[in-house]
C-alpha positions in Angstrom: -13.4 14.1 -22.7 -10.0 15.7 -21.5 -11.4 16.7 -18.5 -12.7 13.0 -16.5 -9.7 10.6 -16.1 -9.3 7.0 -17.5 -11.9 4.8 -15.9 -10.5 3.0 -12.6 -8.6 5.8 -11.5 -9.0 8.5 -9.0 -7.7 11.6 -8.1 -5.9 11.7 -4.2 -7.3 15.5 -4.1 -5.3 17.7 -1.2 -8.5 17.2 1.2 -7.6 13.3 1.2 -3.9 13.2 0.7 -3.2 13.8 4.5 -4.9 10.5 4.8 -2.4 8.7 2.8 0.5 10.5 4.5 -0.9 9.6 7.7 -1.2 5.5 6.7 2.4 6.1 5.2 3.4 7.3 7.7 2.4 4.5 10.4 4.2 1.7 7.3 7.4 3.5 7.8 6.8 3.1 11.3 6.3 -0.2 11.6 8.6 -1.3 9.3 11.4 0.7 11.2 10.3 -1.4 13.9 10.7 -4.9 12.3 14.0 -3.9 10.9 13.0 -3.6 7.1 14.1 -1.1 4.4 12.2 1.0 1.7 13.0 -0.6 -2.0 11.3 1.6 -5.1 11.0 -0.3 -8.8 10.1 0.9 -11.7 6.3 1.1 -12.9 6.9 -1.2 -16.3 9.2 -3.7 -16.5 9.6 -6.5 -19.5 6.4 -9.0 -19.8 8.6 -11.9 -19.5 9.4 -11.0 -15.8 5.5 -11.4 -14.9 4.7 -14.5 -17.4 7.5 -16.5 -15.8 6.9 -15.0 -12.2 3.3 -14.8 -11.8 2.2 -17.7 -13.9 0.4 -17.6 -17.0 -2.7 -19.6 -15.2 -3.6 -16.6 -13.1 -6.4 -14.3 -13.7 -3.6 -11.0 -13.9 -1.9 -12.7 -16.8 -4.7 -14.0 -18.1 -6.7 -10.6 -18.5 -6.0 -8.2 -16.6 -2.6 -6.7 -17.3 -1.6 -3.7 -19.1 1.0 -4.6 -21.7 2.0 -3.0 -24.8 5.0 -2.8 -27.3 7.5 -0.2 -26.7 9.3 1.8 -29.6 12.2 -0.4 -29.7 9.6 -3.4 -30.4 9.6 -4.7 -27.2 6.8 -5.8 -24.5 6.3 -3.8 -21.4 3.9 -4.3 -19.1 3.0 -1.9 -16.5 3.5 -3.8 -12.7 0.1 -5.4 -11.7 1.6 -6.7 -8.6 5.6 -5.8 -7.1 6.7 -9.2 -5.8 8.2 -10.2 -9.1 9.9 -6.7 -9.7 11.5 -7.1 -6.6 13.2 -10.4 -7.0 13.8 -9.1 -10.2 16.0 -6.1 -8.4 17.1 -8.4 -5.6 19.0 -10.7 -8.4 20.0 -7.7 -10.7 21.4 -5.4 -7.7 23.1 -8.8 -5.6 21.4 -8.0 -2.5 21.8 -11.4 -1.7 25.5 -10.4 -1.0 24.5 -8.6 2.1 23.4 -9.4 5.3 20.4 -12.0 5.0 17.5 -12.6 5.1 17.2 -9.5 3.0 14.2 -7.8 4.5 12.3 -5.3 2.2 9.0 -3.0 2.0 7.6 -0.8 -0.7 4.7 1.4 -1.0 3.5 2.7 -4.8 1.0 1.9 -8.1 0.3 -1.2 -9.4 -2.1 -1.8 -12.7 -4.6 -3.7 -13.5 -7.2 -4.0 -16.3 -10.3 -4.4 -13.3 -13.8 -4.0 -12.8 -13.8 -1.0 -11.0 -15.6 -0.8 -7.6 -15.6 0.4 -4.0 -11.9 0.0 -2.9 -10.6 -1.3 -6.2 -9.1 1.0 -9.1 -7.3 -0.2 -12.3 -4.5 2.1 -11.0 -4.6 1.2 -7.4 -2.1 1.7 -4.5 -0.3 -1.3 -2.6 1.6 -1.8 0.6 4.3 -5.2 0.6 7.0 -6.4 2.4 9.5 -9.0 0.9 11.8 -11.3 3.5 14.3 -13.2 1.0 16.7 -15.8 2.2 15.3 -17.7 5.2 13.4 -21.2 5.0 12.0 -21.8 8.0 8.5 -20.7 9.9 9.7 -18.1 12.0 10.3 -15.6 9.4 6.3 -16.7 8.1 5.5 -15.6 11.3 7.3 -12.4 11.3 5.4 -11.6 8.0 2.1 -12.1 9.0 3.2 -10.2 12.6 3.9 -7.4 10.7 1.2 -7.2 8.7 -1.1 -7.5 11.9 0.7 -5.0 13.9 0.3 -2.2 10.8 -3.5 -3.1 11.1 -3.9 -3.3 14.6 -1.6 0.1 14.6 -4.5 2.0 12.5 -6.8 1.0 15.3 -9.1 -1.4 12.7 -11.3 -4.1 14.2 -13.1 -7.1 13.1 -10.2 -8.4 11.0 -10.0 -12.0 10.0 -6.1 -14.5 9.5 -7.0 -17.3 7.1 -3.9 -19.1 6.6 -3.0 -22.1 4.9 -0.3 -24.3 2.9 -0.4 -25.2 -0.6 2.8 -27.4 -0.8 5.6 -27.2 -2.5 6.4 -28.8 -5.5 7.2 -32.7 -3.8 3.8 -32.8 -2.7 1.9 -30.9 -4.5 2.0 -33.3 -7.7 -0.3 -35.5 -6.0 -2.7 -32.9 -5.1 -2.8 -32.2 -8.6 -3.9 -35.7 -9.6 -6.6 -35.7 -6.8 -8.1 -32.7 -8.0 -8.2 -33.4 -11.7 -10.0 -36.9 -10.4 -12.6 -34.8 -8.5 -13.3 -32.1 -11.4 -13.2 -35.2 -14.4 -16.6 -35.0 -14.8 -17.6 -32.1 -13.8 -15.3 -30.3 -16.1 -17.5 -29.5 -19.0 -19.6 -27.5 -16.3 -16.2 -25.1 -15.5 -16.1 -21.6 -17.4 -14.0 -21.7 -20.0 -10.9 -20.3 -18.1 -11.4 -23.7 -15.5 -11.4 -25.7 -18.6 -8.3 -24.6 -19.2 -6.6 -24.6 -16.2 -7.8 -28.4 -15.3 -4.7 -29.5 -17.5 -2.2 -26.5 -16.8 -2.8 -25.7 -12.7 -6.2 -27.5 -11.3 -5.5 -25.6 -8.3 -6.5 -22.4 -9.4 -10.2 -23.7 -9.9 -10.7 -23.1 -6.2 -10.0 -20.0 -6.6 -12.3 -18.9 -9.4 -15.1 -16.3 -8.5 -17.2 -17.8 -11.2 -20.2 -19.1 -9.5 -20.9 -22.2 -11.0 -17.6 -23.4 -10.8 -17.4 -22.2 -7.1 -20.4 -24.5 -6.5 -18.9 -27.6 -8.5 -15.7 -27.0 -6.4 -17.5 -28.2 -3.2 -16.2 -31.2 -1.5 -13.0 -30.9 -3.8 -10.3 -32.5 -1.7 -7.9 -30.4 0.4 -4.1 -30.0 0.1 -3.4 -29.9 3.7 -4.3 -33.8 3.3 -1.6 -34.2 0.9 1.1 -32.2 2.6 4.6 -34.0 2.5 6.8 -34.5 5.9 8.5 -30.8 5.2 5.6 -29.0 4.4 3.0 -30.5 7.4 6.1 -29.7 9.6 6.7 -26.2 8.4 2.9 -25.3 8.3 2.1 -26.7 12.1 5.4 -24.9 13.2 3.9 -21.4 11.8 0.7 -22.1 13.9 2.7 -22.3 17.1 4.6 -19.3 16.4 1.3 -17.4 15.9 -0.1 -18.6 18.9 2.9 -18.1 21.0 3.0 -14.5 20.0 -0.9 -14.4 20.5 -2.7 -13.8 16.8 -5.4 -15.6 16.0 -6.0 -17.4 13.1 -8.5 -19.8 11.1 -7.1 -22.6 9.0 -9.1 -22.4 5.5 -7.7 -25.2 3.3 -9.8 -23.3 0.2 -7.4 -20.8 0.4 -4.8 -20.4 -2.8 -4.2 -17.2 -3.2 -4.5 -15.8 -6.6 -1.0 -15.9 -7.5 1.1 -19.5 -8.7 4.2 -18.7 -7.0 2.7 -19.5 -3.9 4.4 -22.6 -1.9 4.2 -23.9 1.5 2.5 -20.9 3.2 -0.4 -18.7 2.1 -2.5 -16.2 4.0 -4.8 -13.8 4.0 -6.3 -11.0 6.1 -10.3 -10.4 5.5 -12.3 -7.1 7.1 -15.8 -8.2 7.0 -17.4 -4.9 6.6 -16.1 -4.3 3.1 -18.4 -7.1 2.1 -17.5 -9.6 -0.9 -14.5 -7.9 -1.6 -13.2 -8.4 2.3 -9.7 -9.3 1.6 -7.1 -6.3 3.1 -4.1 -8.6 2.9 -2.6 -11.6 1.3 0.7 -13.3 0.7 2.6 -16.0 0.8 5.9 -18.0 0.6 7.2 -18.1 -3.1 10.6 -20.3 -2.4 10.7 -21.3 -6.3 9.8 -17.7 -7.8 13.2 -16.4 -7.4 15.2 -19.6 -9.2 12.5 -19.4 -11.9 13.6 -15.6 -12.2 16.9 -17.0 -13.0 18.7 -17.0 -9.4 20.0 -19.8 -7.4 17.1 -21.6 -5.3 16.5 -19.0 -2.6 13.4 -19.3 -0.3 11.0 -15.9 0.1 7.7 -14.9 1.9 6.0 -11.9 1.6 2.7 -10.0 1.4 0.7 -6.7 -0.4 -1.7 -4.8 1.1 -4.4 -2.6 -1.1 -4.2 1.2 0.4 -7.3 2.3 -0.9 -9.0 -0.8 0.9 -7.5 0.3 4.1 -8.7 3.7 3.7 -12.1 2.3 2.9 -12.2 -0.1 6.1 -10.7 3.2 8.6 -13.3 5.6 6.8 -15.9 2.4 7.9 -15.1 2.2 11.6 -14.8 6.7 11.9 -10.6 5.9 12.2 -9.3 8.5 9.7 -7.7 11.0 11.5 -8.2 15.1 10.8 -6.4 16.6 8.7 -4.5 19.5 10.1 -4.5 22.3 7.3 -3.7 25.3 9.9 -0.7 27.7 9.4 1.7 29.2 11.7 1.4 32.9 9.9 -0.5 34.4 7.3 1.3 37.7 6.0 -1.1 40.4 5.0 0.4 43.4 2.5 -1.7 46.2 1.7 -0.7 48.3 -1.2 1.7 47.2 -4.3 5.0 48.9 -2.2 4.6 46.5 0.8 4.3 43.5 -1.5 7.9 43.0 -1.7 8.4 43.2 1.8 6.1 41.2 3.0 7.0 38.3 0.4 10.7 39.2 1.9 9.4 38.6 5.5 7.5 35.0 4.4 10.7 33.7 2.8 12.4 34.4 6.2 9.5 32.3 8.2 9.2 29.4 6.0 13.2 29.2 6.0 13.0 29.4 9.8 10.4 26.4 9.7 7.3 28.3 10.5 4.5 27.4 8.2 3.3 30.2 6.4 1.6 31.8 3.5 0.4 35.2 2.1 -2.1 37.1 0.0 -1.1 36.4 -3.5 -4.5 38.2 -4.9 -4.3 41.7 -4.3 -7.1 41.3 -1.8 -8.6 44.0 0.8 -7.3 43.8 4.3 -11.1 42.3 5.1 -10.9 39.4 2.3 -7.5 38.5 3.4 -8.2 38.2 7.0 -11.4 36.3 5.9 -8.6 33.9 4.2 -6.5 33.8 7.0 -9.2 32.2 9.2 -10.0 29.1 6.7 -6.8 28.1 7.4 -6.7 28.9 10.3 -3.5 30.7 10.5 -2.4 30.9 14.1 -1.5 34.7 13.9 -1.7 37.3 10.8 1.6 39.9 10.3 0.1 42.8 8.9 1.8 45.4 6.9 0.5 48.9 5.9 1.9 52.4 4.7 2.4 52.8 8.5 4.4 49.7 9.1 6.1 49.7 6.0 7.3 53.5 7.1 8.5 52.4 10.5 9.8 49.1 9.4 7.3 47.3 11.6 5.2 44.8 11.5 1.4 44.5 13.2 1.0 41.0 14.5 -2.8 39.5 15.5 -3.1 36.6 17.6 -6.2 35.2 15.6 -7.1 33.4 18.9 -7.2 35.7 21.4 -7.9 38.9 19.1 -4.8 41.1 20.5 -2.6 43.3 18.6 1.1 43.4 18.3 3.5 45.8 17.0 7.1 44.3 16.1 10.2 45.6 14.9 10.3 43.2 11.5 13.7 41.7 12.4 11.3 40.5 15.8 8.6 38.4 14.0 10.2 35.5 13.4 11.5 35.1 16.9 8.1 35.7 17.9 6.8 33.5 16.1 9.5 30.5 17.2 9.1 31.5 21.0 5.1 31.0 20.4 5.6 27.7 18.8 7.6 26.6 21.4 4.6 27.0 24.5 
């Protein structure tokens, strides 16, 4: 049917939007605050870009990306995540030329061919920030702060840091051989997709959702006992920055993240009332993704947060603000000759800056002050035969009830003087 949408999207209708505006606003905010800058990609970019950046091992490639064949014969796929667009743009637009680390954020839709449910749409919404250029744990830390002061900024509770390290690609080799010693024979129990990745990235096993691979995965050994010199050093120095600046965290050495650019660092913020789909947060250092994009070896950390699961967690703990709807003025004509005047007297308020609206359905005086109060406009500027003949104007303070009569060149000074107490 034309009328119901694709399934996995939503409408944001005008009675939820100001919810959105209001989390936008508090990521500009913060961002300000930590000294990084708004970057917008495109929606589609070539497939290569996410076969080479994500990894063709991960779930998104795997099956859950849109992709299709463009008129010039070419594949597009539309973004299922922004990480990979935005190295793409940092190498394309030589932002590494400026001052570094280059420091980025982004806010917009990303796609994905999903099971729909409670927080999670095929077209679905996503908060990131990329830090590009600088290697050591400090800058971790600084991603992860962020992330937990835009949380803790929406007042939510009863969140959860997991962190951990999954290597890099010195030690990670021998983690590799560990695990495919522990799955050997227990692989013909895997799904299919395990099967697979047992040869191409064991590591990803850990992170299947798959039930009986979930429960053939305990006991697998952990990475954290494989990490080389560089990465054990890097990993305890992000704990002691995160306790210096006071955030709590739990080491989880199951944790991979469900992307393979992943090195060194991974994280992830959970919000335990959402249930089995608890994660708000994750991200991660990806200090090969931007060589294997085809840049020079440049380390990066970043992180993506789903909107509509933050919306979901502040509607959970009663945190979404009211949406303020109210006018300034609501200008009232009655008859067809003082139409034109009062549409004359609205374009002078709204290009003043005073909110304002008017009848725009040849209502009665009693359905348009009816109107006026859902609203609620603040005060209603009537104009009859009798104000249209003496080129005045009856204002109504829709609070107090009292009456008004202004020379028209007067209302909007009024109206600026009122706003003002």
């Amino acid at each position: 049917m034309l009328t119901t949408g694709p399934r996995g999207t939503k409408d944001i209708l005008p009675d939820s939007s100001g919810h959105w505006q209001y989390v936008e606003k508090i990521i500009r905010e913060v961002c300000y605050n930590f000294a990084y800058q708004e970057i917008r990609t495109p929606v589609f970019e070539h497939t290569e870009l996410f076969l080479r950046g994500i990894g063709d091992t991960t779930d998104i490639v795997e099956k859950e990306m849109y992709t299709f064949t463009d008129r010039a014969k070419r594949s597009i796929t539309l973004r299922p995540e922004n990480t990979a667009s935005v190295v793409r743009s940092y190498l394309e637009n030589k932002l590494y030329s400026g001052p570094q680390p280059t420091k980025l954020y982004y806010i917009g839709p990303m796609f994905r061919y999903d099971r729909p449910q409670a927080g999670r749409y095929r077209q679905f919404h996503q908060f990131g920030i990329e830090a590009i250029g600088a290697q050591g744990p400090s800058i971790d830390a600084e991603v992860i702060s962020l992330a937990v002061a835009f949380l803790n900024k929406l007042g939510l509770s009863d969140l959860k840091l997991l962190i951990n390290s999954v290597g890099c690609p010195q030690c990670r080799p021998v983690y590799r051989a560990k695990l495919q010693e522990f799955f050997q024979e227990k692989r013909s129990h895997l799904c299919s997709d395990c099967q697979s990745r047992y040869d191409r990235n064991p590591m990803r096993i850990l992170d299947c959702k798959n039930e009986t691979c979930a429960e053939y995965s305990q006991g697998a050994p952990h990475m954290l006992d494989c990490l080389c010199e560089d990465c054990g050093s890097h990993f305890a120095g992000l704990q002691e920055l995160l306790t210096a600046a006071g955030i709590s965290f739990v080491i989880n050495p199951r944790l991979v993240r469900g992307l393979d650019y992943y090195t060194k660092t991974a994280f992830e913020i959970q919000y335990s009332p959402l249930g089995a789909q608890s994660a708000v947060c994750g991200g991660g250092r990806y200090d090969g993704l931007i060589a294997e994009c085809g840049g020079q070896p440049t380390p990066g950390i970043g992180f993506a947060i789903g909107i509509e699961r933050v919306l979901l967690a502040l509607e959970k703990q009663a945190l979404l603000p009211s949406i303020n709807t109210a006018i300034d003025v609501f200008v009232a004509p009655l008859g067809t000759k003082a139409r034109a005047v009062a549409f004359q007297l609205l374009t002078e308020l709204r290009y003043a800056g005073i909110a304002a609206d008017m009848d725009f359905m040849n209502r009665s005086l009693k359905a348009q002050m009816k109107y006026a109060n859902k609203y609620p406009a603040k005060f209603v500027a009537l104009i009859g035969e009798d104000e249209l003949a003496a080129q005045k104007v009856m204002v109504k303070n829709m609070a107090t009830g009292s009456q008004e009569l202004l020379a028209r060149t007067a209302l909007v000074p009024m109206i600026l003087e009122e706003m003002e107490k």
